[in-house]
C-alpha positions in Angstrom: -34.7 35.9 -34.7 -36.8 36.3 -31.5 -35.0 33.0 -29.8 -31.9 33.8 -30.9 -31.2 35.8 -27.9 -32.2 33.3 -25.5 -30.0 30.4 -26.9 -27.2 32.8 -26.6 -26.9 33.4 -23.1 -27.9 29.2 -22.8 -25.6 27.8 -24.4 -22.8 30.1 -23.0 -24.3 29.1 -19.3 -23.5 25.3 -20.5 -20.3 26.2 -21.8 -19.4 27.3 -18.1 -21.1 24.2 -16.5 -19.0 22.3 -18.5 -15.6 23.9 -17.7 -16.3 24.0 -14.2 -17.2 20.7 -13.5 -14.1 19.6 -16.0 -11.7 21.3 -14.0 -13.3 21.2 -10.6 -14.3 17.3 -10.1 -16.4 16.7 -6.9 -13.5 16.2 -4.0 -15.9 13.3 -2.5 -16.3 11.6 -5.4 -12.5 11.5 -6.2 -12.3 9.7 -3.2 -14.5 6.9 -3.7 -12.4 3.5 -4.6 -12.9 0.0 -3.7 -11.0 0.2 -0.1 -13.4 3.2 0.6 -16.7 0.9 -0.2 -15.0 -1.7 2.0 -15.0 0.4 5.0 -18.3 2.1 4.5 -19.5 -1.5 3.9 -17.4 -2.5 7.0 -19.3 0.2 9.5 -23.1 -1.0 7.8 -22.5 -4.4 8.8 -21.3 -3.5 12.2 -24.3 -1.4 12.7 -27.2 -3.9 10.8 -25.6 -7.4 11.1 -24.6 -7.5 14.6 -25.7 -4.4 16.3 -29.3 -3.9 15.2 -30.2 -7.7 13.9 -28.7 -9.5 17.4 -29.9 -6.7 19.5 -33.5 -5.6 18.3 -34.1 -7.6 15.0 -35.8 -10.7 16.9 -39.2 -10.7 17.0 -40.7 -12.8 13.9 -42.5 -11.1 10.7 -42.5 -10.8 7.4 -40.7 -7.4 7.1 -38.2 -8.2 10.1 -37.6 -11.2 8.1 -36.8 -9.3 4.7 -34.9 -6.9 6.7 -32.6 -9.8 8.3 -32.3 -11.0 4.5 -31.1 -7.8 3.3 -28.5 -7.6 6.7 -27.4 -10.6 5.6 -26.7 -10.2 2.0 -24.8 -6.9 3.1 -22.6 -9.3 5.3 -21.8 -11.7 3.0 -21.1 -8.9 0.2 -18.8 -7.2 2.8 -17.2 -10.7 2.9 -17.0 -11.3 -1.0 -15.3 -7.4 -1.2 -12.6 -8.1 1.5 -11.9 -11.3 -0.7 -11.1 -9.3 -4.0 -9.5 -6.2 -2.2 -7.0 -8.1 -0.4 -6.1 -10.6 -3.3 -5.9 -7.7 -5.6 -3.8 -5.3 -2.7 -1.6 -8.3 -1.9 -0.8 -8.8 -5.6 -0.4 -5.5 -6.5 1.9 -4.5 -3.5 4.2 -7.9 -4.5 4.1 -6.8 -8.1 5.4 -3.2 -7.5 7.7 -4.3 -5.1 6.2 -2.8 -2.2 6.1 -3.1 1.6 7.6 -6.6 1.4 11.6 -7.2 1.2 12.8 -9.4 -1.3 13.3 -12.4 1.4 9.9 -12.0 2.9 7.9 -12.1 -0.3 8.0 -16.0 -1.0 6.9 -17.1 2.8 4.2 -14.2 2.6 2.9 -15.0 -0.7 2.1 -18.9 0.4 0.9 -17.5 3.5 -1.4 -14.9 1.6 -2.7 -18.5 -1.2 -3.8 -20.5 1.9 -5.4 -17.8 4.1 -7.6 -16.8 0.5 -8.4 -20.1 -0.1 -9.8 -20.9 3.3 -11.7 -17.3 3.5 -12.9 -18.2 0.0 -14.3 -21.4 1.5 -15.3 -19.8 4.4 -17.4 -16.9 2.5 -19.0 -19.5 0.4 -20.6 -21.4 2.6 -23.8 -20.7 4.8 -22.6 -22.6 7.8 -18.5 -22.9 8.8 -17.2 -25.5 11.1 -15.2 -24.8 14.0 -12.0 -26.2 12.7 -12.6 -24.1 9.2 -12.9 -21.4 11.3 -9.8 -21.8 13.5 -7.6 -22.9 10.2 -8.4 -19.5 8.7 -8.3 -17.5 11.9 -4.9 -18.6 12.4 -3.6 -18.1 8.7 -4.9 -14.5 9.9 -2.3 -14.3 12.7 0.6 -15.6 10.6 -0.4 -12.5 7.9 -0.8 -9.9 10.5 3.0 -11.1 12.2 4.3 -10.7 9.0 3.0 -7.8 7.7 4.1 -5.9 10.9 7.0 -7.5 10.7 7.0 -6.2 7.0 7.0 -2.7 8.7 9.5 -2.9 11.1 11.6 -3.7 8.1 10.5 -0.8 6.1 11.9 3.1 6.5 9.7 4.4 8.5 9.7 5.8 12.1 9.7 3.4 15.1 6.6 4.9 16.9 4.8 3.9 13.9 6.6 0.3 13.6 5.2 0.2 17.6 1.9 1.0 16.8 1.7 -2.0 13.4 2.7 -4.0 16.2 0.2 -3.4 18.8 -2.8 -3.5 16.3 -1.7 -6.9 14.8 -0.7 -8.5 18.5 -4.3 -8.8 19.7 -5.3 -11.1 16.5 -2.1 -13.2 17.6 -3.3 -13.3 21.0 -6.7 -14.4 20.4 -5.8 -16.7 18.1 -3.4 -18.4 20.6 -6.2 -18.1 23.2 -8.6 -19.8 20.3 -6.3 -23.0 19.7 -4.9 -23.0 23.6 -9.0 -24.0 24.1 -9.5 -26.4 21.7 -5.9 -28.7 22.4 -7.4 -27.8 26.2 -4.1 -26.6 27.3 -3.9 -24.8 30.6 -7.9 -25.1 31.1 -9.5 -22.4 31.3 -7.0 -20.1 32.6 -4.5 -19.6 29.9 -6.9 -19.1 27.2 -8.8 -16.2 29.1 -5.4 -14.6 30.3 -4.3 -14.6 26.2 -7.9 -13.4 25.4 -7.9 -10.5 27.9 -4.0 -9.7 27.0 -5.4 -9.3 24.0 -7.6 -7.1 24.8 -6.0 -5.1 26.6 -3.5 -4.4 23.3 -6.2 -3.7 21.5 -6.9 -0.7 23.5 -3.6 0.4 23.8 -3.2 0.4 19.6 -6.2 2.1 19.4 -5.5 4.8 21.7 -2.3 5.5 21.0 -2.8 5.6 17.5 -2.6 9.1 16.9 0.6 9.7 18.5 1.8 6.2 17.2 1.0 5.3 13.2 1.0 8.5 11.7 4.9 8.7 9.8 4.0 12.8 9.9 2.2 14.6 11.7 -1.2 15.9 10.0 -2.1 19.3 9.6 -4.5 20.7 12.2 -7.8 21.9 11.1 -11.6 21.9 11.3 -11.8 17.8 11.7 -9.4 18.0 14.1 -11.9 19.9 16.5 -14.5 17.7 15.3 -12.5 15.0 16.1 -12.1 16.0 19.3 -15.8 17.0 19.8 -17.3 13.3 18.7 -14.3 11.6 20.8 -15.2 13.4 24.0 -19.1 13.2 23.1 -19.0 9.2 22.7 -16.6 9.1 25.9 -19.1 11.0 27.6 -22.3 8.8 26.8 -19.8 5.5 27.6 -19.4 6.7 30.7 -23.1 8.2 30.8 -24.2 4.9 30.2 -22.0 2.8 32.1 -23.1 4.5 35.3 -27.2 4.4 34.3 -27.4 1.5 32.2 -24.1 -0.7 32.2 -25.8 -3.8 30.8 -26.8 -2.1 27.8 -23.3 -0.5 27.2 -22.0 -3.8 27.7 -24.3 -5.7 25.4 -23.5 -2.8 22.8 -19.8 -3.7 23.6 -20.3 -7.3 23.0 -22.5 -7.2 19.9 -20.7 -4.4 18.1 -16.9 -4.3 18.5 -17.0 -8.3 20.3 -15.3 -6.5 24.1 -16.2 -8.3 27.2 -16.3 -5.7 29.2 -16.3 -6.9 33.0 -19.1 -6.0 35.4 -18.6 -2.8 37.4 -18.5 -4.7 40.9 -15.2 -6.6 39.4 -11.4 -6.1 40.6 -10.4 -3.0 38.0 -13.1 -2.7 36.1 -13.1 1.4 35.9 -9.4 1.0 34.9 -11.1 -1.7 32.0 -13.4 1.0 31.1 -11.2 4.2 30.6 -8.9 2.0 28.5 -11.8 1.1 26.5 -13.1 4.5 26.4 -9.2 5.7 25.5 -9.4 3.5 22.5 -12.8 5.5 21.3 -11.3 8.1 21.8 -7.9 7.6 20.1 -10.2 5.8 16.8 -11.5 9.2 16.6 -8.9 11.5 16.7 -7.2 9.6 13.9 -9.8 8.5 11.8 -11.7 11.9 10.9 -8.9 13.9 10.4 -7.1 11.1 7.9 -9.9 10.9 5.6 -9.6 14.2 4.5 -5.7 14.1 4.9 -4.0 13.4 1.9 -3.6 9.6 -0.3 -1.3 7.8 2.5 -3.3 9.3 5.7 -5.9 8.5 4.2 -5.5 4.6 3.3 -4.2 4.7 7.1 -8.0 5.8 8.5 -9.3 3.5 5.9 -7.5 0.9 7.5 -8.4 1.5 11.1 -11.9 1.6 10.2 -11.4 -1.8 9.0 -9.2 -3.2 12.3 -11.5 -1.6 14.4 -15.0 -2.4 13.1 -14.5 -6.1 12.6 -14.0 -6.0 16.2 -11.5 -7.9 19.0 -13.2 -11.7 18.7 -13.9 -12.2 15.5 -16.5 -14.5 14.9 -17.0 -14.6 10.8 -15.0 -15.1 8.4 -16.5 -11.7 6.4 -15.3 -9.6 9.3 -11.8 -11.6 9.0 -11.4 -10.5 5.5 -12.0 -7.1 6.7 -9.4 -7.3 9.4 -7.0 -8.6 7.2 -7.5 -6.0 4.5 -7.1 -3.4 7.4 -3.8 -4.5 8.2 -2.5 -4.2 5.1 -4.2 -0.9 4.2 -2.8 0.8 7.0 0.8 -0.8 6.2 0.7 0.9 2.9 -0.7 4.2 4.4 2.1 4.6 6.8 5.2 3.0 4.1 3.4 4.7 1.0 3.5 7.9 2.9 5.8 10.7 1.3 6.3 14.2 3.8 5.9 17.3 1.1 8.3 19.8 0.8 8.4 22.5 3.4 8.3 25.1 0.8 8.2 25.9 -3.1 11.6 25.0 -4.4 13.8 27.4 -6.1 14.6 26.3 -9.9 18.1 26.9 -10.7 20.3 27.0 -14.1 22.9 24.4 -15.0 26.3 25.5 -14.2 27.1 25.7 -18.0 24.1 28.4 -18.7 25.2 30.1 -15.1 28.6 30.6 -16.2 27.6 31.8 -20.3 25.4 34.6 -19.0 27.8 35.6 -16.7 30.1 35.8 -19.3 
């Protein structure tokens, strides 16, 4: 009779855990899906794989060597998950009748087969050839023309049909440059111009991405002024940097999102650099406040943090995968995408009820 009072007040304190957490789920964890993973697992092996394993990771030893072991498992799991996302994205979107029109859906679907076969040959192997590489690189470019041309067919605004554009031109434009090398047309000079032109795009589609892909405009809140903050902050130490230590901002550059950034004493280079420093800036102001926007703003950050952590050259075929499952996650986040209502609607009685309480 003593602990009968105790167990009283306990097992009414779980009662109350129980309700709460059954009808308050964590808002983080509701989040979480496989295209989430992807990008998380897309940012780690732009930080590990290229950043800190081609940049510090060199000296030899047995833990920098299990270190470089577990960077490169994380790479090629990031490759294996970009495989089953985008299989299982393409074949859902096609089965629900979505994105593609009805005429584009045959030539998309062979294109889709061939470029996961070659990225599942690609991803399997420990060493690719050059003319794997370029076979699956290219099947890339096809995909990305026709998903954005997949959006310009959709109902959705133009700006945002622009912006689709710009981000899958500079995967075009490499490729070109990629295959204008190897046939060695032009030398040397067309398959730099296409490279740069490419780069170039890629600046603009990621700086004016927040003014460009959204369908609606998000509501402004706290992560917009922290957007705002880490965009200006990470201009700041570009420039920073650029000025005290440009080979180190350029190595960063070149390791991390694959931009060649000319040297400072170079024709235009300051005009090179505040477009690069544009497209920071631009990434952040419309990647923070999507992911805590709602489902179709949302698969739209997801998707830029896809595009723009694989990088400009892509030189794997994991990071391809990525890139491709990018595109298409930001092609459903800007067709999927459904404004709410500006207000609560009104209910209102049949005509037939309206007109027998009249009477």
């Amino acid at each position: 009779m003593r602990g009968r009072p105790l167990l009283v007040p306990a097992a009414r304190s779980l009662d109350v855990y129980c309700v709460f957490f059954a009808r308050a789920p964590c808002a983080v964890l509701s989040r979480l899906n496989l295209t989430a993973l992807l990008a998380a697992l897309a940012v780690g092996d732009l930080l590990f794989d290229r950043v800190a394993k081609g940049l510090f990771l060199s000296s030899d030893g047995p833990v920098v060597q299990a270190l470089c072991v577990a960077v490169a498992f994380l790479s090629y799991l990031t490759g294996a998950l970009a495989l089953f996302v985008f299989a299982s994205g393409f074949v859902g979107m096609l089965r629900r009748r979505e994105l593609f029109p009805r005429s584009m859906r045959p030539v998309v679907a062979v294109l889709a087969m061939f470029f996961l076969i070659l990225l599942a040959m690609s991803v399997s192997r420990f060493q690719v050839s050059s003319r794997l590489f370029i076979q699956v690189r290219t099947s890339h470019a096809f995909l990305a023309w026709m998903i954005a041309l997949a959006v310009w067919r959709s109902a959705v605004p133009v700006r945002a049909r622009l912006g689709m554009t710009l981000f899958a031109l500079p995967s075009m434009l490499h490729t070109a440059a990629l295959f204008a090398g190897e046939m060695g047309w032009g030398r040397a000079g067309l398959a730099g111009g296409l490279a740069r032109s490419g780069e170039l795009f890629a600046f603009l589609a990621a700086g004016g991405a927040p003014l460009l892909l959204p369908p609606a405009p998000m509501r402004p809140g706290r992560l917009a002024l922290v957007a705002w903050m880490l965009g200006l902050l990470a201009v700041s130490a570009v420039v920073a940097g650029a000025i005290v230590k440009f080979d180190l901002v350029q190595l960063l550059a070149l390791y991390g999102l694959r931009v060649d950034l000319p040297s400072l004493a170079a024709t235009g280079s300051w005009a090179y650099l505040m477009l690069f420093c544009l497209a920071i800036l631009g990434t952040s102001l419309l990647v923070i406040p999507a992911l805590g926007a709602d489902g179709g703003h949302r698969m739209l950050g997801y998707g830029m943090v896809m595009v723009v952590t694989s990088g400009y050259q892509v030189a794997s075929p994991a990071d391809l995968g990525v890139a491709a499952c990018g595109l298409l996650a930001m092609a459903a986040g800007i067709t999927r995408y459904v404004a709410p209502p500006a207000g609560p609607v009104a209910w209102a009685p049949p005509p037939a009820v309206a007109a027998a309480a009249q009477s």
